[in-house]
N, C-alpha and C positions, 0 to 999 in steps of 0.2 A: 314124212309119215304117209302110209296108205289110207286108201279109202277106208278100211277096215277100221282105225284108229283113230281117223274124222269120225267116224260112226260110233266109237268109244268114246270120245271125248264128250258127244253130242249128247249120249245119253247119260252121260257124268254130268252134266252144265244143267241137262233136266232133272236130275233126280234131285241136285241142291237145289235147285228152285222150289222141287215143290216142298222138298224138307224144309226149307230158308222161308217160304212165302205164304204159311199157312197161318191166317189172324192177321197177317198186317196189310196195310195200306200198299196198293203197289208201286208206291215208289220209294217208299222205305224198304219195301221186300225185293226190288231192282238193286240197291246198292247194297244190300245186306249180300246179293250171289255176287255183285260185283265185289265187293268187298271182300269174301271167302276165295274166289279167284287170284284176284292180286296178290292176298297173302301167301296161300298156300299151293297153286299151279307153277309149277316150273315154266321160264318165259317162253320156251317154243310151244308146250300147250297152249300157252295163251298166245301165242299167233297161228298157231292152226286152228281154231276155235272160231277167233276173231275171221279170219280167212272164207269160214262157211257160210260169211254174214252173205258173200257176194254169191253163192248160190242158193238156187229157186226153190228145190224144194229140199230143204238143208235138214229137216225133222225138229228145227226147236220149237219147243214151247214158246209160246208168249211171254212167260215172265227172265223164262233162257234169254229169248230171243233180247228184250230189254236191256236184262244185266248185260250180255252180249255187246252191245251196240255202247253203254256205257261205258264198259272195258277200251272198247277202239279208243273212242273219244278220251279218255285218262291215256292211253299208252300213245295217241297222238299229240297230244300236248304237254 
C-alpha cells in the first residue's frame, strides 16, 4: 500500500473511533473499534494500520490509537 492509503486507512480507524466511542467508557469503547476491525477489515488493512503503530507522528486518535494497539496484541497471539 502507499502512503496515501496508510493515510486512508488512518482516517477510516479515526472516524470508527469516534462513531464507536461516544458514551462509553474507554476501554469498552477500545474493543468495541477493535472489535469492528477484526470483523469487518480485510487482513492486510489490518497489517497496514497495525504497521503505523511503529511511526511517530502516524495521525491517530487516541482512542484509534488504543483500538490499534489491541488489534496487534489479538493478531499476535
Amino acid at each position: 500500500m502507499t502512503l496515501d492509503q496508510d493515510a486512508q486507512l488512518v482516517r477510516m480507524v479515526n472516524q470508527i473511533a469516534a462513531n464507536l466511542g461516544g458514551g462509553r467508557e474507554p476501554d469498552e469503547a477500545a474493543d468495541g473499534v477493535c472489535d469492528h476491525l477484526e470483523k469487518f477489515w480485510a487482513r492486510p488493512m489490518k497489517r497496514r494500520v497495525i504497521a503505523c503503530l511503529d511511526e511517530a507522528d502516524n495521525g491517530l486518535a487516541p482512542l484509534a490509537r488504543q483500538a490499534v494497539e489491541r488489534l496487534a496484541e489479538r493478531q499476535a497471539g
